[in-house]
BALUMRO-739544 format. One record per residue (C-alpha): residue number from 1; residue in one letter; x, z, y. Coordinates in steps of 0.02 Angstrom, whole numbers, plus 50000, padded with zeros to 5 digits. Each point is the difference from the previous one (the first is absolute). Layout:
! BALUMRO-739544
{seq->NUM, type->A, xx->X, zz->Z, yy->Y}
...
END
This chain:
! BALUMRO-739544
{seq->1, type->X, xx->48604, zz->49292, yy->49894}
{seq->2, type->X, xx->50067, zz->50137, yy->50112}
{seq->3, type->X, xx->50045, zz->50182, yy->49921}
{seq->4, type->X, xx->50013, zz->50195, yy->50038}
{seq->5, type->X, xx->50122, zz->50081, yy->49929}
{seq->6, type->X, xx->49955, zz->50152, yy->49923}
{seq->7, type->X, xx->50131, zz->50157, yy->50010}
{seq->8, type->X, xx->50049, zz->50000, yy->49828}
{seq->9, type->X, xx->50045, zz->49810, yy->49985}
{seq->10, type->X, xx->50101, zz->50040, yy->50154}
{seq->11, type->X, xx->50100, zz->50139, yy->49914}
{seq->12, type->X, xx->50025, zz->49894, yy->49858}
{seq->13, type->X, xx->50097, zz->49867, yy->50097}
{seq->14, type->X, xx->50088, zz->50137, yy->50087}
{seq->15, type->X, xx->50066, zz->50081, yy->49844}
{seq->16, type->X, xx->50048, zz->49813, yy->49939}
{seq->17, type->X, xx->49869, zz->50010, yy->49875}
{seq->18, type->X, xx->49899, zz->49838, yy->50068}
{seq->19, type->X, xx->50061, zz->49837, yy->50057}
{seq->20, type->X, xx->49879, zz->50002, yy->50142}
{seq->21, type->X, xx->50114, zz->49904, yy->50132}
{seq->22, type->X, xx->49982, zz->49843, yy->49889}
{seq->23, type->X, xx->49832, zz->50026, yy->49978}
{seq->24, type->X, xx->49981, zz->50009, yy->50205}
{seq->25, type->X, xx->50124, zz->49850, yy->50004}
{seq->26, type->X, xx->49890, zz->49898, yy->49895}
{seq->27, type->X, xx->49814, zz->50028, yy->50083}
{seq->28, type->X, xx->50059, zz->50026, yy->50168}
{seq->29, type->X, xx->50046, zz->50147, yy->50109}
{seq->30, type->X, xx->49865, zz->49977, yy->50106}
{seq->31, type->X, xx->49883, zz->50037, yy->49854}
{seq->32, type->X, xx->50061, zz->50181, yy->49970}
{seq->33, type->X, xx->49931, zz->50150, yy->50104}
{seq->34, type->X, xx->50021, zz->50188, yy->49975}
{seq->35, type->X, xx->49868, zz->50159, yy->50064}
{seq->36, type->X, xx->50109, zz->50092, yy->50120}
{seq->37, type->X, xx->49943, zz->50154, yy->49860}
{seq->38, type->X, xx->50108, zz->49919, yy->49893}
{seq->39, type->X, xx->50155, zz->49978, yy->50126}
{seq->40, type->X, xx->49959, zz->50187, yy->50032}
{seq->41, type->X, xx->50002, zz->50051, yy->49802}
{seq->42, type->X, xx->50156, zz->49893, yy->49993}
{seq->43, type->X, xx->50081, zz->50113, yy->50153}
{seq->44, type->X, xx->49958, zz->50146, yy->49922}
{seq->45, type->X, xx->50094, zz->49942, yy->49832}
{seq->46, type->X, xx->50149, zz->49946, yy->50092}
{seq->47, type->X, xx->49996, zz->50186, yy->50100}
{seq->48, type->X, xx->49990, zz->50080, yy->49815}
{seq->49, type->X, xx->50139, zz->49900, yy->49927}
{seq->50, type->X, xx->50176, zz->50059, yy->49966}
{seq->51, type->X, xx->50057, zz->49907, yy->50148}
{seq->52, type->X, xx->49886, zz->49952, yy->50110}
{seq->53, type->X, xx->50105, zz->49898, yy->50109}
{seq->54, type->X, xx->50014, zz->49863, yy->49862}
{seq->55, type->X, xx->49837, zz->50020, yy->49951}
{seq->56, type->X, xx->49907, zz->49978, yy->50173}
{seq->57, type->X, xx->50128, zz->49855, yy->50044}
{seq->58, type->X, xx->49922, zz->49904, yy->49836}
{seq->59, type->X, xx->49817, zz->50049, yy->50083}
{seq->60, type->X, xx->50045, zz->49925, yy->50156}
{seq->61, type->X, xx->50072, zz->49836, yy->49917}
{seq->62, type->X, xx->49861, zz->49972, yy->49894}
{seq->63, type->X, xx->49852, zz->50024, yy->50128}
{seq->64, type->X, xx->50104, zz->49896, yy->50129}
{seq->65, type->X, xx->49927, zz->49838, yy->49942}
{seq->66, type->X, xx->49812, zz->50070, yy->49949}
{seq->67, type->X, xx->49853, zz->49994, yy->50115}
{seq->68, type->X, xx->49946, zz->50201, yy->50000}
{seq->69, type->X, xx->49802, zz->50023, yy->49987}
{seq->70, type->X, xx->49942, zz->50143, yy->50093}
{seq->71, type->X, xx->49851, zz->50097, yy->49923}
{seq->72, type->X, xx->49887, zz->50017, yy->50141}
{seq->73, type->X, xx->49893, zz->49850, yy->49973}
{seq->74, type->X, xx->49963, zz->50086, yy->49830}
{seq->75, type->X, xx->49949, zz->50149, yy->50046}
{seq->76, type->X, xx->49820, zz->49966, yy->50004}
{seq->77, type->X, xx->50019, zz->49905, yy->49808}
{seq->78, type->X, xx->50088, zz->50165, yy->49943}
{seq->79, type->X, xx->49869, zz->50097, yy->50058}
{seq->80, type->X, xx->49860, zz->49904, yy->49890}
{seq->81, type->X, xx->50102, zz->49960, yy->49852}
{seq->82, type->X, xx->50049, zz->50191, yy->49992}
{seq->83, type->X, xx->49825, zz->50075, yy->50017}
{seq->84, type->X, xx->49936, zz->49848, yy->49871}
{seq->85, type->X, xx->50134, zz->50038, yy->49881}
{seq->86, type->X, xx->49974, zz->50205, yy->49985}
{seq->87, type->X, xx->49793, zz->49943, yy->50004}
{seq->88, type->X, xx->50049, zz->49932, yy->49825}
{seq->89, type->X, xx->50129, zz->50123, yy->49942}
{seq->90, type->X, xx->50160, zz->49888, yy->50016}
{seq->91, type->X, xx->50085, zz->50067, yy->50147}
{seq->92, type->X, xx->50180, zz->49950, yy->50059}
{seq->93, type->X, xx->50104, zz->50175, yy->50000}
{seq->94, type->X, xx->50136, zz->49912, yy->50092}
{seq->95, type->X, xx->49942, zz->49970, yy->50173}
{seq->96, type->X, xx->50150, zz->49890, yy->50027}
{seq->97, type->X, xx->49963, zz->49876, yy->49870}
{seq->98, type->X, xx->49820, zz->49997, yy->50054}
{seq->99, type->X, xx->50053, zz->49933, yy->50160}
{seq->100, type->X, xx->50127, zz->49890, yy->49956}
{seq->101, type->X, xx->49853, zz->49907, yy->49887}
{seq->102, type->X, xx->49876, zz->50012, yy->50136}
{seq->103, type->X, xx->50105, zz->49918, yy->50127}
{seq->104, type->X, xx->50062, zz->49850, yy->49869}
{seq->105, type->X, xx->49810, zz->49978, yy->49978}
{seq->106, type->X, xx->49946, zz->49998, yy->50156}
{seq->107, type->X, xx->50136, zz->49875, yy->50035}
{seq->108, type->X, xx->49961, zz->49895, yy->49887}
{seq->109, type->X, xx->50169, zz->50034, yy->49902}
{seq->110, type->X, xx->50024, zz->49991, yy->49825}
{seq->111, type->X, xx->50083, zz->50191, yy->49954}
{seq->112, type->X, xx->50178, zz->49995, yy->49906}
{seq->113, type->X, xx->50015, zz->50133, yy->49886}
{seq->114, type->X, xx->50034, zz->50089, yy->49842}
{seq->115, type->X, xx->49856, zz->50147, yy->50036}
{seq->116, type->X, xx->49843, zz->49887, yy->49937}
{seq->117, type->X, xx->49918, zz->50147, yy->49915}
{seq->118, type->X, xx->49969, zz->50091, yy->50186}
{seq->119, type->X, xx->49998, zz->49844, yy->50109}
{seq->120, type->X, xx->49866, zz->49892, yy->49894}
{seq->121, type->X, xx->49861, zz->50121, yy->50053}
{seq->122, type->X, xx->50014, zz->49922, yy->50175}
{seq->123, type->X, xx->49853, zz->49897, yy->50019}
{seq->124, type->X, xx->50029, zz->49826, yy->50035}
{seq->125, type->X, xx->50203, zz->50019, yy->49965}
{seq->126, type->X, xx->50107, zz->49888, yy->49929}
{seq->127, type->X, xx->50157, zz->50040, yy->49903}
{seq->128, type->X, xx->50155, zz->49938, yy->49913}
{seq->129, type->X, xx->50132, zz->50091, yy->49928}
{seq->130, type->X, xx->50174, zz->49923, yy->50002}
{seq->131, type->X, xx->50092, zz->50149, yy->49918}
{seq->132, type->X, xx->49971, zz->50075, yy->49828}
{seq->133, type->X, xx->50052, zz->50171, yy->49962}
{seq->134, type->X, xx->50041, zz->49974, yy->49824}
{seq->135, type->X, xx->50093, zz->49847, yy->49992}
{seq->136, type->X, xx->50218, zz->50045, yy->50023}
{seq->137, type->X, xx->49987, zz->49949, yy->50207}
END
């Protein structure tokens, strides 16, 4: 099974909040992408920290070893997922996260994350969540 990791999963192991390097160490480097949206919403965090130095160092370790997905041969599945999901009043306010699912459907990627309420509209996705927000991580 190969995965995209989702922004938020990504934050979690950044904060030390998720054991993902074991998790990558265990089913294979080579299985783990990221969307370059969500190297770019991890830039932007680093840029908005308290010390941004640090923070983008940590960015640049942790995407080192990751394959990075870029969105353009999605663009055409965002396009019909979006207009299908305002047709039946369930639209994706966060344009970001609507790509990042696109793009782990389209390649055939099973989507890490703890946002299943938005990303589950996404036809044809497939999710698993590896972090829960209410257990002491």
């Amino acid at each position: 099974m190969q995965y995209l990791l989702d922004t938020s999963i990504c934050v979690f192991f950044l904060r030390g909040k998720l054991d993902l390097a074991t998790i990558i160490r265990e089913k294979g480097r080579s299985n783990f992408f990221v969307s370059e949206i969500t190297v770019m919403e991890l830039r932007f965090g680093a840029e908005n920290s308290g010390n941004s130095l640090k923070a983008h160092k940590a960015v640049d370790n942790f995407v080192a070893g990751l394959s990075i997905i870029p969105i353009f041969g999605s663009i055409r599945r965002y396009a019909k997922e979006k207009v299908r999901l305002r047709k039946i009043g369930l639209p994706i306010n966060d344009e970001f996260d609507l790509l990042i699912g696109v793009t782990a459907t389209e390649n055939n990627l099973i989507l890490v994350t703890d946002n299943v309420k938005d990303f589950n509209r996404i036809e044809g996705i497939v999710i698993e969540n590896w972090y829960n927000r209410n257990s002491t991580n």
